[in-house]
Backbone bond lengths (Angstrom), bond angles and torsions (degrees), N, CA, C in turn:
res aa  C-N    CA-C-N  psi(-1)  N-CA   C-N-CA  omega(-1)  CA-C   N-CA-C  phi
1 X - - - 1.432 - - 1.527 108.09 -
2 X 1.352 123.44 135.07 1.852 123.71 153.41 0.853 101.28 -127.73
3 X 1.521 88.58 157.55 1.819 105.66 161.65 1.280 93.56 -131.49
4 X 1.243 86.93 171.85 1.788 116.96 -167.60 1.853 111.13 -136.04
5 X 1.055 121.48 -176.02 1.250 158.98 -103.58 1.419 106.88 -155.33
6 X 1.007 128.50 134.12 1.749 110.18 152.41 1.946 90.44 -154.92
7 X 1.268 108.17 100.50 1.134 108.40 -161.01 1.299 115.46 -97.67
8 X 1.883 118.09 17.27 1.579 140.68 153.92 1.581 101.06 -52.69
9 X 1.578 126.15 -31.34 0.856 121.24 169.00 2.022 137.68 -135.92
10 X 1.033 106.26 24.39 1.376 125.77 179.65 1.538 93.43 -78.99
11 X 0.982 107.81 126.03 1.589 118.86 170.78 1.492 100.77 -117.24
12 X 1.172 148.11 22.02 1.561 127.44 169.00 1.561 121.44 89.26
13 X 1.264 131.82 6.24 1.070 117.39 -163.90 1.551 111.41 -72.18
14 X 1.436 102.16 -37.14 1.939 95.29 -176.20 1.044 123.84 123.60
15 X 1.603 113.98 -32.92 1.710 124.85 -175.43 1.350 100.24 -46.82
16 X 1.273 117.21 -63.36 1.387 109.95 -174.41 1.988 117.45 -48.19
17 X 1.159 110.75 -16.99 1.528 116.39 -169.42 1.749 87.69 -81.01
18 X 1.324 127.13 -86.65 1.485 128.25 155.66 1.278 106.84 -7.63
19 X 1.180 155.22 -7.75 1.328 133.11 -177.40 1.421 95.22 -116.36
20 X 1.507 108.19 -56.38 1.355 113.03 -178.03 1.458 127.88 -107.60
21 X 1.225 124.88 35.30 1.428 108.48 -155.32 1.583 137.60 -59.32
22 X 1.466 101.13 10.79 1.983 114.05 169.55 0.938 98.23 -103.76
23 X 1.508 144.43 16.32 1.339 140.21 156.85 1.598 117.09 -100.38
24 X 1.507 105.98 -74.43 1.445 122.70 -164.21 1.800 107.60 -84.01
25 X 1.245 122.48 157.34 1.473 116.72 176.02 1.599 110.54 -174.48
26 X 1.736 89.91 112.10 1.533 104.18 -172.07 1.140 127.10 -57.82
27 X 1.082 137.65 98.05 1.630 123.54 -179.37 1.570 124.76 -64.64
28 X 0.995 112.03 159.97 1.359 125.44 174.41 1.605 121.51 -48.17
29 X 1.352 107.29 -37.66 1.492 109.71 161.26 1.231 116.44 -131.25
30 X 2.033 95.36 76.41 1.492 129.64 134.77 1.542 97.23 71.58
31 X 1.349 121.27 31.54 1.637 97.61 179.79 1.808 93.24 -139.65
32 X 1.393 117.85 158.66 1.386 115.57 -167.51 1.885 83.44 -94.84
33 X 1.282 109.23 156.54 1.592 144.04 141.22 1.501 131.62 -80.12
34 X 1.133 144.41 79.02 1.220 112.24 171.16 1.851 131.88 -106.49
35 X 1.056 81.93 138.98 1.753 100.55 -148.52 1.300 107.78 -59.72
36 X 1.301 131.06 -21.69 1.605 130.37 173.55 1.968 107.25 -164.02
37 X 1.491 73.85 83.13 1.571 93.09 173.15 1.597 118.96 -48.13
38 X 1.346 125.18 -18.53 1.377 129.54 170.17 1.008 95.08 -87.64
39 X 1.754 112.26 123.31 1.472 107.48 163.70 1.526 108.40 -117.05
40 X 1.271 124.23 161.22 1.809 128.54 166.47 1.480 108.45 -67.21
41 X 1.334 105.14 138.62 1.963 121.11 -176.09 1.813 89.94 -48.88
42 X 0.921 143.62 -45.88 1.635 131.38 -179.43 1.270 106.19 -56.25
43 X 0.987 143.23 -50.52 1.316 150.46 150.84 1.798 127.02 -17.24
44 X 1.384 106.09 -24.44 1.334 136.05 -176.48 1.962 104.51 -48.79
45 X 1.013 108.79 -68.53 1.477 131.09 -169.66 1.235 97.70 -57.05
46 X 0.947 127.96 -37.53 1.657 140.95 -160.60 1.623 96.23 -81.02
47 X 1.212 81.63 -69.89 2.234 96.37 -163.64 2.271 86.73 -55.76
48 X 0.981 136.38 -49.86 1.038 148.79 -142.97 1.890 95.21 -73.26
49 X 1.422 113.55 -37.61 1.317 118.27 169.17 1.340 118.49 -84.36
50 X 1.437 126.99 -25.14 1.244 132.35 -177.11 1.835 94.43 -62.73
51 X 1.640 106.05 -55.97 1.397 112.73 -165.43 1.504 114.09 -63.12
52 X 1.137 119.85 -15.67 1.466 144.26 -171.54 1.732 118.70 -89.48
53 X 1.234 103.05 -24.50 1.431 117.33 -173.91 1.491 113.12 -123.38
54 X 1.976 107.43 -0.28 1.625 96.13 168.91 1.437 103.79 -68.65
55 X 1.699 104.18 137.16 1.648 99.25 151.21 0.859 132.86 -66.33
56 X 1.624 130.74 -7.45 1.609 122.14 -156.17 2.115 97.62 -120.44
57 X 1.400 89.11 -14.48 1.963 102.53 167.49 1.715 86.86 72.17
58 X 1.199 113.64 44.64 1.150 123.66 166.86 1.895 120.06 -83.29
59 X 1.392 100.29 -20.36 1.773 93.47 -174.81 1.500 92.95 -108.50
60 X 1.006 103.40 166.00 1.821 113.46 173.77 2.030 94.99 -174.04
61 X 1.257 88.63 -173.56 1.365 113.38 -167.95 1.419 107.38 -141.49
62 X 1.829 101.28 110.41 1.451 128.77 -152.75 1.590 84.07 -81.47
């Protein structure tokens, strides 16, 4: 499974960092990182709320 990014619209808020923080990581100018876009199928539930709770509908699953 990955997810991705679409950082036309990630504004920084963080939720996603709070959900996941060994994944995602806000930078300093306002845009998320995520550190290993391949994630393991257990991982699913997790990435699936992160993508669910961006405000800006910035994460999804390419």
């Amino acid at each position: 499974m990955r997810i991705a990014v679409d950082l036309n619209k990630c504004v920084g808020h963080g939720i996603c960092e709070t959900i996941a923080e060994d994944v995602f990581e806000v930078q300093d100018e306002g845009y998320v990182v995520i550190t290993e876009p391949e994630r393991p199928e257990s991982d699913r539930e997790r990435m699936a709320k992160a993508v669910a709770e961006c405000p800006a509908g910035a994460l999804y699953f390419p």
